[in-house]
C-alpha positions in Angstrom: 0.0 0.0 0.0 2.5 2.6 -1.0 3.4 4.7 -3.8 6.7 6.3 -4.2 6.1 8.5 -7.1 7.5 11.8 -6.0 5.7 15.1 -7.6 7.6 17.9 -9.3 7.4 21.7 -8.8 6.3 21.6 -13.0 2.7 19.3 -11.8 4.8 16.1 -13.9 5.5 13.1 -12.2 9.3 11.9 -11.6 9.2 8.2 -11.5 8.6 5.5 -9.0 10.7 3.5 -6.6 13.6 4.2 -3.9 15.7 5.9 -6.2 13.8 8.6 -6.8 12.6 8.7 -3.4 15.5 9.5 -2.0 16.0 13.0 -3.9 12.5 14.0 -2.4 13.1 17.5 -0.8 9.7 17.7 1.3 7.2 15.4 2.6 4.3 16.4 4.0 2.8 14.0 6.4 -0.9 13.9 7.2 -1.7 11.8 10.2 -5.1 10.5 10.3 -7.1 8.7 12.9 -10.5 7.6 11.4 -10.7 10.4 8.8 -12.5 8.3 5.9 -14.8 11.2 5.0 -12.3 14.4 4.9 -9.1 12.2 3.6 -9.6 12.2 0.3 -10.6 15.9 -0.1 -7.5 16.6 2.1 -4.9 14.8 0.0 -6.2 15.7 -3.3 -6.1 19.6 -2.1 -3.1 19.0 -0.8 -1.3 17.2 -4.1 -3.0 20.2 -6.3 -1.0 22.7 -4.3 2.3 21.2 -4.3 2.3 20.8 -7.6 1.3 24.2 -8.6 2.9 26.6 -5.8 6.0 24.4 -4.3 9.2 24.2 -6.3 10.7 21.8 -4.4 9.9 17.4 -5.5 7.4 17.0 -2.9 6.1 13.7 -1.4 2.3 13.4 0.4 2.8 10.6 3.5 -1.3 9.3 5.0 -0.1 8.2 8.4 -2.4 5.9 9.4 -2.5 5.3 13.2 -4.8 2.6 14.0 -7.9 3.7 12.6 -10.9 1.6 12.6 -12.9 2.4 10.1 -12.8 2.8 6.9 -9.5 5.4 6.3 -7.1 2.8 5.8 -9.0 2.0 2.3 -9.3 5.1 1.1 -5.6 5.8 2.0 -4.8 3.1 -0.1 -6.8 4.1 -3.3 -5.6 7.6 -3.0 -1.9 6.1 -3.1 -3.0 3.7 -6.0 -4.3 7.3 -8.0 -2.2 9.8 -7.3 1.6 10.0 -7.9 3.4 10.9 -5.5 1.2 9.6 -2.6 1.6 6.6 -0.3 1.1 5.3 3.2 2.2 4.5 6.2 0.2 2.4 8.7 0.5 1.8 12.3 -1.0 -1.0 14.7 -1.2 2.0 17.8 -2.9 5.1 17.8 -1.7 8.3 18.3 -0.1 11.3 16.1 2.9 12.1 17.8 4.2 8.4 17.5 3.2 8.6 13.3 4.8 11.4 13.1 8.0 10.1 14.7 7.9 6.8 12.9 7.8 8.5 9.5 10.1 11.4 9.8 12.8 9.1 11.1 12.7 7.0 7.9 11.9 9.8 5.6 14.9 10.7 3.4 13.7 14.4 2.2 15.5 17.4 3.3 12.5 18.5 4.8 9.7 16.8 6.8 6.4 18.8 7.4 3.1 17.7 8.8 -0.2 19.2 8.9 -4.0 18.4 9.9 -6.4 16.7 7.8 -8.5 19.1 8.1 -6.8 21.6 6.5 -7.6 24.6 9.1 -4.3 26.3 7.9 -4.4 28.6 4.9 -1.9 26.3 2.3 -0.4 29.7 1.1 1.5 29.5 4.7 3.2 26.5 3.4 5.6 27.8 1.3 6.7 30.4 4.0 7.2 27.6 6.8 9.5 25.6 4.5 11.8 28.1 2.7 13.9 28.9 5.8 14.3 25.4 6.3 15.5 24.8 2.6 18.1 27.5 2.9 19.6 26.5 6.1 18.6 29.3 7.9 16.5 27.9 10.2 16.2 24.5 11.7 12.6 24.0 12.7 9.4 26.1 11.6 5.4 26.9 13.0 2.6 28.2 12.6 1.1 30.1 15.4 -2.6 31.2 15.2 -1.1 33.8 18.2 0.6 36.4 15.7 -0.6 39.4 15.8 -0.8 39.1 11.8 -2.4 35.8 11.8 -6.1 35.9 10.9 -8.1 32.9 12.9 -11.5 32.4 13.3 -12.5 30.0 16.2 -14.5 30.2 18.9 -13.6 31.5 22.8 -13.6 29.0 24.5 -10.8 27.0 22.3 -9.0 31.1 21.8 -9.1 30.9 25.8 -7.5 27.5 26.1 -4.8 28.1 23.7 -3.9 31.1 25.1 -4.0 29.7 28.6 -1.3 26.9 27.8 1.0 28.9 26.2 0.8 31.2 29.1 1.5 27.8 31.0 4.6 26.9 28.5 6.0 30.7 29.2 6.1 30.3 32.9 7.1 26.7 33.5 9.2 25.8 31.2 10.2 29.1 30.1 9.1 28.4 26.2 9.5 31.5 23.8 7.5 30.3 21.1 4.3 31.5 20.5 1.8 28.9 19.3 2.5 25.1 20.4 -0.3 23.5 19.3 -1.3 24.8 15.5 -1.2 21.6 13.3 1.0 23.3 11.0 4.8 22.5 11.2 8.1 21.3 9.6 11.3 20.5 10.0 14.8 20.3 8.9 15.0 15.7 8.5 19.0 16.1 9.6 17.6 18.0 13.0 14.6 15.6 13.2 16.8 12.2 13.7 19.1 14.2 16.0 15.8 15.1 18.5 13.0 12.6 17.5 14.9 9.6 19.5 14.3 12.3 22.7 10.4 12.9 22.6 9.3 10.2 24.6 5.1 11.8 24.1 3.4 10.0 21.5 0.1 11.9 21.4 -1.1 15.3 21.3 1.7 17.3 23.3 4.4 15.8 20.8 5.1 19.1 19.2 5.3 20.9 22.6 8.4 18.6 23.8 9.9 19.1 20.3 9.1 21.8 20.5 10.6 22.9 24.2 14.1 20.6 23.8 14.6 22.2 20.5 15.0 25.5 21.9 17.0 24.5 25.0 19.5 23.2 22.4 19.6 26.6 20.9 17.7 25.8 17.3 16.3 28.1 15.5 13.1 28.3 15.5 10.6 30.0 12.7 7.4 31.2 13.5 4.8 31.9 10.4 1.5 34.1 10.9 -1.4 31.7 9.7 -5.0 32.0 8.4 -6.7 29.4 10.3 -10.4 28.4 10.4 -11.2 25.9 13.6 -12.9 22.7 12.2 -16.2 22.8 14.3 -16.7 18.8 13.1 -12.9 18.4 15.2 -13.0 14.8 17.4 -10.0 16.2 19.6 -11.1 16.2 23.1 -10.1 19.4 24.7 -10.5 18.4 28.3 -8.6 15.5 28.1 -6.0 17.0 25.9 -5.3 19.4 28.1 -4.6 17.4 30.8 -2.4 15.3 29.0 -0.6 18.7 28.4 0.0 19.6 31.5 1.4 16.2 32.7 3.8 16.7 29.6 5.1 20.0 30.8 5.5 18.3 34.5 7.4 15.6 33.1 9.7 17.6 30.7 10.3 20.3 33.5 11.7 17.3 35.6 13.9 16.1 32.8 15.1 19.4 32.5 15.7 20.3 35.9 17.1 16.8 36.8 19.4 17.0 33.8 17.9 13.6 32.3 17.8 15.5 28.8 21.2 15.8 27.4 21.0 19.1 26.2 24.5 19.8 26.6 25.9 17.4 24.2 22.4 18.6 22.1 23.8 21.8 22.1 27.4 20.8 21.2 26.5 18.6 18.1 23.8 20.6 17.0 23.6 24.3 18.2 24.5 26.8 15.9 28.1 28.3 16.0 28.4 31.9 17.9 28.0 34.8 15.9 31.1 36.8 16.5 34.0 34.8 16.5 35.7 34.5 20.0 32.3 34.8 21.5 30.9 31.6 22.7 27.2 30.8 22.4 24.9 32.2 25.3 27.8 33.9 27.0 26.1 37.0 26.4 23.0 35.7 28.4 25.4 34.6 30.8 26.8 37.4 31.4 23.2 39.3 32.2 22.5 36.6 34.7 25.8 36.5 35.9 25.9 40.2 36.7 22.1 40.2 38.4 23.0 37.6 40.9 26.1 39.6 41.2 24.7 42.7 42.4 22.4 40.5 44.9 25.2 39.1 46.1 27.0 42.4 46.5 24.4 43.8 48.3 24.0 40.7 50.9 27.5 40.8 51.7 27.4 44.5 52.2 24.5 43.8 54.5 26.2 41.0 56.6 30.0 43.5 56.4 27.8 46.4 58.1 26.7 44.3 60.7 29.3 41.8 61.8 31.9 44.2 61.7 30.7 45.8 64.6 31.3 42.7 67.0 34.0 40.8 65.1 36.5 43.8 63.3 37.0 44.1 59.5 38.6 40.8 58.3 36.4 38.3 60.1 33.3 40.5 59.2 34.6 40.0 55.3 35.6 36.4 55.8 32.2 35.4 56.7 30.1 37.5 54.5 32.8 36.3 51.9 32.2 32.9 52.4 28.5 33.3 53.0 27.3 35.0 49.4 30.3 32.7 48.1 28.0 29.5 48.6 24.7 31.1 47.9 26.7 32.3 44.6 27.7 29.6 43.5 24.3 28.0 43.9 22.5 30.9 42.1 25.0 30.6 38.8 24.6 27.1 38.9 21.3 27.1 38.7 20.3 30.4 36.3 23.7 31.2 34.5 24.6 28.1 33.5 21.9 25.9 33.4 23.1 23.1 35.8 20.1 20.9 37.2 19.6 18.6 39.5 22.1 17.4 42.8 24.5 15.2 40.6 27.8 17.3 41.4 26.9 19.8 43.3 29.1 18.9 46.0 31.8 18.9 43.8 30.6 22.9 42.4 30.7 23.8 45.5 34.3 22.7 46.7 35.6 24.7 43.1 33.4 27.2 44.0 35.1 27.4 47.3 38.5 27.6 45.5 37.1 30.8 43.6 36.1 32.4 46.7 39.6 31.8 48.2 41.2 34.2 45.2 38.1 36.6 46.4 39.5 36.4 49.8 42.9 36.9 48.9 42.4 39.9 47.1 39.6 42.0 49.4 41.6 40.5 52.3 44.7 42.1 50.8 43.0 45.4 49.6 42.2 45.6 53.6 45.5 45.1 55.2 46.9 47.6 52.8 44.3 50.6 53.7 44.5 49.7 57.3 48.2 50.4 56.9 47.9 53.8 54.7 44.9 54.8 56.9 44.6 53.4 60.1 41.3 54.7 61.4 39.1 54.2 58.5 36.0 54.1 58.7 33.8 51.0 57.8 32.0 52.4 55.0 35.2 53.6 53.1 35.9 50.1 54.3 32.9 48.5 52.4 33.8 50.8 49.3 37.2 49.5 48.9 36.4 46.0 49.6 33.2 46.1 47.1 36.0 47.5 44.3 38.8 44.9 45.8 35.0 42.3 44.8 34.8 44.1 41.3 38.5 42.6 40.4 37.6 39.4 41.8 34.2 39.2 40.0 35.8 39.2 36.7 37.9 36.4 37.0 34.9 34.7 39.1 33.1 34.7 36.1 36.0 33.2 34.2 36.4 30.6 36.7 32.7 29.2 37.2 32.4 29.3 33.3 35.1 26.5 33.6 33.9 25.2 36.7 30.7 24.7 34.4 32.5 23.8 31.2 30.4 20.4 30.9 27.3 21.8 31.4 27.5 25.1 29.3 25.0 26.1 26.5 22.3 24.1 28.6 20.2 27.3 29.1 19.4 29.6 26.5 
């Protein structure tokens, strides 16, 4: 039940069979789940398009996931009919796992996937796959969210949408705008690199593609849709959603526990920094780094003003020293470099410890040699000179806990 025939930008057919399969340069995947009376309209819409507006060979995939009625035949005919057509069945239901199943064998340069129903304008296609074509980008949406986007569905569905991506922005810190619009591609090279990772096999398979993708630093296109919501749509929203929201706990625990190797993601796949010299993220680093710098600043100003007092200058910046140190150490772990979970922390904190002994050495220093120029200093031009003796330090504490981090770096975007 399949037909290789691959269609041609020109509406003629190339032939049939692997060869010519394998210089396909998009296919379009339709996963259907007891879709007998919209399939054929789909795929005949569908194969009228790419052949008259895509000038790229183009190949139309019917994955079938265990439907019961009476879909499978009409895949089947369609496949027999039209060129470039054929199918792909699968004993278990659910779209996610077709979708992975077929863009892992597929051997186009592109793999894109829509609904059957065809709630997406088709003049959005072209848009979501050219960046993907020319290397620019590495995965591509569309989001019903855009301010350009014309939609027309009802509130209740508007409110829900909106609601989980509100959800995806908070939790998981997601920047994408539209998670769920059945309207998406992407490069096949990036797709065997992240497929084996998405471990959801329904409905909230795009949003963990979705979410690891941009933790490994792809690039991510975003197209303004027309869409028109299907009011005949079998998707139930309640349960849907709750499935949703188990995926984002799960995911949020793989991320936080470091169970996704995002790192070594990053490394083999991430794109290379855009001014030579200058690693990728560092600039985000370096805003994070410098937040929890100040914070810490200001604590160990705090704990200087009021230890000094009962236990003199150099114990009063040993302690607060070795106080904000720790809590440091712990902040940059977490925020600036994206380290999750306890695995190593101990061992952090022990080189972090190492970093706070140059701090010591250098305010402790800086401290000894105004209490020799000016003996009866006060303790705020104390605290001024030791927060500028911290300035020096902080530089090459930024240096240090990059390497102190080196393994984990480029986790968090």
């Amino acid at each position: 039940m399949t037909s290789n025939s691959l269609l041609r930008a020109d509406g003629r057919r190339s032939g049939s069979g692997s060869a010519t399969r394998a210089t396909a340069s998009l296919e379009v995947v339709i996963p259907v789940y007891n879709e007998e009376a919209d399939l054929e309209q789909c795929i005949r819409r569908l194969h009228a398009h790419l052949g008259d507006n895509i000038p790229f060979r183009a190949q139309i995939t019917i994955a079938d996931n265990a439907s019961t009625d009476g879909t499978l035949a009409v895949a089947a005919r369609l496949a027999e009919e039209i060129d470039g057509v054929r199918v792909h069945h699968l004993e278990e239901k659910g779209r996610g796992r077709a979708l992975k199943a077929v863009w892992l064998a597929s051997d186009a340069d592109v793999v894109a996937y829509m609904d059957v129903d065809l709630s997406t304008d088709l003049n959005a296609l072209m848009p979501l796959i050219a960046p993907l074509m020319s290397g620019h980008s590495d995965l591509a949406i569309g989001s019903r969210l855009s301010r350009s986007s014309r939609v027309v569905r009802g509130a209740k569905r508007e409110f829900i949408s909106r609601s989980y991506n509100l959800i995806l922005r908070t939790s998981l810190r997601a920047r994408f705008s539209d998670a769920q619009c059945g309207f998406k591609a992407m490069r096949t090279d990036v797709a065997r690199e992240l497929l084996p990772l998405v471990q959801d096999t329904g409905w909230f398979f795009d949003t963990e593609l979705l979410v690891i993708a941009e933790k490994v630093g792809l690039r991510i296109h975003e197209v303004p849709v027309d869409w028109v919501d299907d009011p005949n749509s079998s998707v139930n929203i309640v349960d849907t959603a709750v499935k949703d929201l188990q995926g984002c706990w799960r995911v949020g625990r793989a991320l936080a526990s470091g169970a996704l190797p995002v790192a070594e993601l990053r490394t083999s796949l991430g794109r290379e920094p855009l001014v030579a010299g200058v690693p990728h993220g560092m600039v985000g680093q370096l805003v994070r780094f410098g937040i929890i710098g100040v914070a810490s600043t200001i604590a160990y100003g705090l704990l200087y003003l009021v230890l000094h007092p009962v236990i003199g200058a150099q114990a009063a910046n040993f302690i607060g020293l070795l106080i904000t140190a720790v809590l440091n150490t712990a902040a940059n772990r977490a925020f600036t470099f994206g380290v999750r979970g306890s695995e190593g922390a101990g061992k952090h904190q022990l080189q972090g410890l190492l970093v706070f002994g140059f701090a010591l050495v250098v305010t402790s220093g800086s401290l000894a040699i105004l209490h020799t120029w000016v003996p009866d200093v006060s303790r705020h031009v104390e605290l001024v000179v030791l927060i500028a003796a911290n300035l020096v330090a902080t530089v090459c504490r930024f240096v240090a806990l990059r390497w102190v981090f080196r393994s984990s770096e480029g986790a968090q975007q």
